[in-house]
matplotlib code that plots the C-alpha trace (Angstrom):
import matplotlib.pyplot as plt

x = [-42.7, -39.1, -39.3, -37.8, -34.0, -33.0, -30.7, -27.5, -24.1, -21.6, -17.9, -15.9, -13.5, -9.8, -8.4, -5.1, -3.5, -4.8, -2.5, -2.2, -1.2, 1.5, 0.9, 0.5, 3.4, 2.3, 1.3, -2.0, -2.1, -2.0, -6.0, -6.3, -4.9, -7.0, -4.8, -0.6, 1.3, 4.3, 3.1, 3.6, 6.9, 8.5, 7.9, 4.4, 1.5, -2.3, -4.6, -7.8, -7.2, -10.7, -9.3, -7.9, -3.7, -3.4, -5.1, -7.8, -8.1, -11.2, -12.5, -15.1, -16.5, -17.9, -16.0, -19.1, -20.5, -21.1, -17.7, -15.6, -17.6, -16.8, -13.5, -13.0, -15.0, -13.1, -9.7, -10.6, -11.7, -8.4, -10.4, -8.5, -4.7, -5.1, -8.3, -9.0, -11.5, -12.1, -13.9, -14.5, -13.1, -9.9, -7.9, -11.3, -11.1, -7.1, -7.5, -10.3, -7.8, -5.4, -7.2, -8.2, -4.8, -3.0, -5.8, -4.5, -2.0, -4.4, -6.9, -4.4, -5.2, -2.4, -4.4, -3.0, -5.6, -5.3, -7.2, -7.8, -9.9, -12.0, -11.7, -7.9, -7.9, -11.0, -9.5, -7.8, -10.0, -11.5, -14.2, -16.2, -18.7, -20.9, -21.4, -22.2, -19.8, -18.7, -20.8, -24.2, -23.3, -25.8, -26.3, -25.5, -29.3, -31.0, -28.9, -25.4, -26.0, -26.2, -23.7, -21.2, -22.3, -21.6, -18.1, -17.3, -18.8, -17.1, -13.5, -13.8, -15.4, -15.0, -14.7, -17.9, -19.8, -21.9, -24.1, -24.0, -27.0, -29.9, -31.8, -29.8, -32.2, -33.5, -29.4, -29.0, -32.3, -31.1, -27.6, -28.9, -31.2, -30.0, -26.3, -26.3, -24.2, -24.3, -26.5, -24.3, -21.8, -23.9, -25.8, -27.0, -26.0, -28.1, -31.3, -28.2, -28.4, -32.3, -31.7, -29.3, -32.1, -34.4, -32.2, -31.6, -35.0, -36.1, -32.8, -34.0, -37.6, -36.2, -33.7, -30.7, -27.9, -28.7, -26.1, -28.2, -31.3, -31.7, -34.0, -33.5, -34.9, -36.8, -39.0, -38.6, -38.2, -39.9, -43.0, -43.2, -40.3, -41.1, -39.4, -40.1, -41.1, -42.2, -38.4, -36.9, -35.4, -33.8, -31.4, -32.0, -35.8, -38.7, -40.0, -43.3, -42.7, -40.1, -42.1, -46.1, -48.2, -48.6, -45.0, -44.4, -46.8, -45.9, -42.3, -44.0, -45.1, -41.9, -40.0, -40.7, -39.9, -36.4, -35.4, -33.4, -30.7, -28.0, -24.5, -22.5, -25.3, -25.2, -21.1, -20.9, -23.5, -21.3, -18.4, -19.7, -21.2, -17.6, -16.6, -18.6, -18.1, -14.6, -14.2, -17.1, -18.2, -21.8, -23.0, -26.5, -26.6, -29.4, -28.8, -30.8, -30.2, -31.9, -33.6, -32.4, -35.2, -37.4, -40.9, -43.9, -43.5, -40.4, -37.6, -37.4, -34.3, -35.4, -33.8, -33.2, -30.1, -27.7, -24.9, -21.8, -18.4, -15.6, -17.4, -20.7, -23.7, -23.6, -27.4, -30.3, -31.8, -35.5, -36.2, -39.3, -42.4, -45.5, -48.7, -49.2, -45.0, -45.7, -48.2, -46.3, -43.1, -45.5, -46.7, -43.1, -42.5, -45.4, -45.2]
y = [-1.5, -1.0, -1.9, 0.5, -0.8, -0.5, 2.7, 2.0, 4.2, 5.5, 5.7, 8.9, 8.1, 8.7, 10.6, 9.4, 9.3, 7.5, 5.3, 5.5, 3.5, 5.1, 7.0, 5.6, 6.1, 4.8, 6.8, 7.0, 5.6, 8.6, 9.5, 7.7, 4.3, 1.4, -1.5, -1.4, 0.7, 2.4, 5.6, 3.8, 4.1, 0.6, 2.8, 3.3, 0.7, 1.1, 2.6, 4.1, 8.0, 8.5, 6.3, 8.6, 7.9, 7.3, 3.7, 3.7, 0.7, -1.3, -3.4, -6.1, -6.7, -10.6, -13.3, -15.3, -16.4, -12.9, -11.3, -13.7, -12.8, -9.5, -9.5, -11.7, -9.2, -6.1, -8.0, -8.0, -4.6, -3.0, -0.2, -0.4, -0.5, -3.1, -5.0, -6.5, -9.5, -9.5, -11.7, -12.5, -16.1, -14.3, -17.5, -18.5, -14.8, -15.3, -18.4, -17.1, -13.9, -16.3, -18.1, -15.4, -14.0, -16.9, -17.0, -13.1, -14.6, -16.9, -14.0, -11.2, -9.5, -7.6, -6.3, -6.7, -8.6, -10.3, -11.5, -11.0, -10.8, -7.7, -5.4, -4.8, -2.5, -0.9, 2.4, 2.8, 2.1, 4.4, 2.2, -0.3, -2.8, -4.6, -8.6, -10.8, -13.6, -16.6, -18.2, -18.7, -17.5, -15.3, -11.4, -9.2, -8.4, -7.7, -6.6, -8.6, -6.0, -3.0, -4.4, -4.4, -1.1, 0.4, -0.9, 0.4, 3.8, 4.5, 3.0, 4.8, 8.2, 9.4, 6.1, 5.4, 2.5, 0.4, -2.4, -4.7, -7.6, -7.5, -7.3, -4.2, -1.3, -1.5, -1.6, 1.9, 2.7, 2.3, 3.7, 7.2, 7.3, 5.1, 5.7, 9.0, 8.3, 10.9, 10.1, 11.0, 8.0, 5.2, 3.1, 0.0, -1.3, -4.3, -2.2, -2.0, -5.7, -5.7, -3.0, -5.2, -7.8, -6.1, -5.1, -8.8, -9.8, -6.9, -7.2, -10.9, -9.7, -6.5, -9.3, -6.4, -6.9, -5.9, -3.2, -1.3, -1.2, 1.6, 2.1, 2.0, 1.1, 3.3, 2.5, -0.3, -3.6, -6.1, -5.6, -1.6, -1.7, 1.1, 1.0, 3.9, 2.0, 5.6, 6.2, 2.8, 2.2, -0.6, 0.0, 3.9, 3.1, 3.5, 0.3, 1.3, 1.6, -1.7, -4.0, -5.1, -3.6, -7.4, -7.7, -4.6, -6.4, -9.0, -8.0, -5.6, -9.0, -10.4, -8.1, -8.9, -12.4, -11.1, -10.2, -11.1, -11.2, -13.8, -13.0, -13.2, -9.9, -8.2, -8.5, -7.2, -4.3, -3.2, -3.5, -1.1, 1.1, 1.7, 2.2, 5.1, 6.8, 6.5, 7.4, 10.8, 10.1, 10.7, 7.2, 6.8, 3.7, 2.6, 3.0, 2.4, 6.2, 8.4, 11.6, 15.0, 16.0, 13.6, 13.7, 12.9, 10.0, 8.2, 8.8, 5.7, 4.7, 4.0, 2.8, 6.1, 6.7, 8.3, 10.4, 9.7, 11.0, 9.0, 10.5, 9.3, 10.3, 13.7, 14.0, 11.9, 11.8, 11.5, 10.7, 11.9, 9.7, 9.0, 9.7, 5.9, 5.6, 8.9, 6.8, 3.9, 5.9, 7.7, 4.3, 3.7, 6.2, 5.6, 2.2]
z = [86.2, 87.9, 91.4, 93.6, 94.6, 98.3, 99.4, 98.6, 100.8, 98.3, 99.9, 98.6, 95.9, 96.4, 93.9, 92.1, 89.4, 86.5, 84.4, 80.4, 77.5, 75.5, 72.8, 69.7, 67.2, 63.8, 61.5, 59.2, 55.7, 53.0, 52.3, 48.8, 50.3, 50.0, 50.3, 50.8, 48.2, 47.4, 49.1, 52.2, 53.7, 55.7, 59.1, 58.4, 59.7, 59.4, 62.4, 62.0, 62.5, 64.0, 67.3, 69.9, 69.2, 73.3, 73.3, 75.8, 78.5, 78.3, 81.0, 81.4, 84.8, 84.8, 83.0, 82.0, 78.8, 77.8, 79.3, 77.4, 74.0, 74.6, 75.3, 71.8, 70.1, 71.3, 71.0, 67.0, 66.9, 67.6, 69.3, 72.5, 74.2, 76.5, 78.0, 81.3, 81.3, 85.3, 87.7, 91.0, 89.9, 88.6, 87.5, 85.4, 84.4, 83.3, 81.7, 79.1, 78.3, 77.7, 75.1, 73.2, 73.6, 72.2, 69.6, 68.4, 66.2, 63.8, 64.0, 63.6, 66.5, 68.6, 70.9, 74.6, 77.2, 80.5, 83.0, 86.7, 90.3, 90.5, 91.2, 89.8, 86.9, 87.3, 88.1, 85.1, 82.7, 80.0, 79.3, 81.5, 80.1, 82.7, 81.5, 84.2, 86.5, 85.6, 88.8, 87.1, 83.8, 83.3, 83.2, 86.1, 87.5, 91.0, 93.9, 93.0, 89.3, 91.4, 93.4, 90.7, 89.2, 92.4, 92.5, 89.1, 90.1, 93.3, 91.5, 88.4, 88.3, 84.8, 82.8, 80.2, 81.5, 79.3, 80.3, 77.7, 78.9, 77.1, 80.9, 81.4, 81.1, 84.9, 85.9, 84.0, 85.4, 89.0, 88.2, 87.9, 90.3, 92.8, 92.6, 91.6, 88.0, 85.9, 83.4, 80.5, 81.8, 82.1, 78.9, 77.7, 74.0, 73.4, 71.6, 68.8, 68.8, 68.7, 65.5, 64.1, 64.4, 62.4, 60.0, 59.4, 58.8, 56.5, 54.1, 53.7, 52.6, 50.6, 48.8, 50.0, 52.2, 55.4, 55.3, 53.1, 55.3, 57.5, 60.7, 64.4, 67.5, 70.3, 73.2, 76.3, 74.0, 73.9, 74.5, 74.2, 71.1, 68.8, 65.7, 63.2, 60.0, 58.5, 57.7, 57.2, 54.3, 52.0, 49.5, 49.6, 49.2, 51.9, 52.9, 51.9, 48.5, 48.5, 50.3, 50.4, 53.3, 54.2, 54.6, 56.7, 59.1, 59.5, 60.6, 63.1, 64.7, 64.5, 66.5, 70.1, 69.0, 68.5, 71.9, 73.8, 71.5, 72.1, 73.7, 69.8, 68.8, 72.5, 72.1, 68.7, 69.7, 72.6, 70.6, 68.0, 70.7, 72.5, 68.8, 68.0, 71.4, 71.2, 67.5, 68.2, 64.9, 63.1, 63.8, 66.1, 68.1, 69.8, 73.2, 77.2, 78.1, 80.4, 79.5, 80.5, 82.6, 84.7, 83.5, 85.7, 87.7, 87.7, 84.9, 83.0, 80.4, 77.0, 73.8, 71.7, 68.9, 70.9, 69.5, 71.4, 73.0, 75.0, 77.6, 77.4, 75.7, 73.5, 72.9, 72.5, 69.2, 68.5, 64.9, 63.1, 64.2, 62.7, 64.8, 65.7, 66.5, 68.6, 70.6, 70.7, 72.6, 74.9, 76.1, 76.7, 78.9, 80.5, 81.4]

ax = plt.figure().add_subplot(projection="3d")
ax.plot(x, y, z, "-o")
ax.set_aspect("equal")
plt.show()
């Protein structure tokens, strides 16, 4: 169960100006383009349309082991105009933007990222993922996490925030009700990893790349993980008619054994989470959310595929359940 966190004052936020990237001036490949041809004019260069064409800022509050993955991961991804790898221990905080930075011409990244001391740049940013510090290297948890939700919150009050630690759920928990976030702003993206996870395993028992299997991930993982094996698929093909009951399982029983996932799958699932919110598009991450309405007891954030927008969640999506995956959810929520 979450414990209850201690009341914590909210100063009022002083309203100014927020600063943008400049629009983005290169145009869009012609429709039919797959690679470089003589459509293309010298001018023209290659975005992806579905990006908004004024770059968002990105920041990361907590250069640890998990900050400095992400901040590689985004840099590759092109999603954003500039990103800010911050820390209390700026100059640690500098160094690792530096590193990737000089690392953007091998890996033919242009994105612009630097480093600093929180909480510089906080305010401006579009998006804020939550990591953890470089002191202890671990995930931002306990009082120092709703510490540094709190400073993002009262900084930046219209930015998307998502905590990206696999220990995150209780920090999005205590954002809503504690802080008062709205709950539309504030989500957790490592049950993508744990879906990515699965995924994994199942293509190598449906001999498929793991592209081609579809499923997702709902519930309070580990232990109360539901994952909806009625409408997974591989290769276009339930897994009930690719794969032998004894199969199917065992990997139920291997899934709590996946979590948590390690920072490389909780970087790449935040990654792809700020992805599909800033793109709007049709894809369903699985997401820490919480719901619209408080049920009995306590609200409590689950994993559920989330549709998204750049600012925050769209709508929660609840996929057809069997009877027994039914069951297994309600425990969640229960718990």
């Amino acid at each position: 169960m979450t414990t209850s966190a201690p009341a914590v004052s909210r100063a009022p936020a002083t309203a100014r100006p927020i600063p943008r990237e400049p629009p983005v001036t290169t145009a869009a490949r012609p429709s039919n383009c797959g690679a470089a041809t003589a459509a293309c004019s010298p001018a023209m260069s290659c975005v992806d349309t579905r990006i908004p064409r004024t770059m968002p800022v990105i920041a990361i509050h907590g250069a640890g082991t998990l900050g400095g993955t992400l901040a590689r991961t985004l840099s590759l991804r092109g999603l954003a105009g500039k990103i800010r790898l911050l820390d209390n221990s700026g100059d640690v905080a500098e160094g690792k933007a530096l590193d990737i930075r000089q690392a953007g011409p091998i890996e033919r990244s242009d994105t612009r990222i630097g480093g600093g001391a929180l909480p510089a740049d906080l305010a401006e940013a579009d998006v804020v993922l939550l990591a953890g510090p470089v002191a202890g290297d671990a995930e931002w948890s306990g009082e120092k996490g709703l510490d540094a939700l709190q400073q993002v919150a009262e900084m930046n009050r219209r930015a998307l925030i998502v905590c990206a630690g696999a220990g995150h759920r209780e920090l999005v928990e205590q954002g809503v009700a504690t802080l008062g976030i709205d709950r539309r702003r504030v989500i957790g993206s490592a049950p993508e990893a744990l879906r990515a996870a699965i995924r994994a395993i199942v293509a190598l028992e449906a001999g498929c790349p793991a592209s081609e299997v579809s499923l997702t991930v709902l519930g309070a993982p580990p232990d109360r993980a539901v994952v909806p094996w009625s409408q997974a698929t591989a290769g276009g093909v339930s897994l009930d008619g690719a794969l032998p009951p004894a199969v199917l399982a065992r990997l139920r029983t291997r899934v709590a054994a996946l979590w948590p996932p390690g920072p490389y799958a909780l970087a790449a699932a935040a990654a792809h989470v700020v992805g599909a919110a800033l793109a709007g598009s049709g894809r369903r991450p699985a997401c820490f959310a919480m719901p619209a309405t408080e049920r009995r007891g306590p609200a409590r954030a689950l994993a559920m595929p989330v549709e998204l927008a750049a600012s925050g969640v769209a709508r929660l999506v609840e996929p057809p359940l069997s009877p027994r995956e039914r069951e297994e959810l309600q425990a969640a929520r229960a718990d």
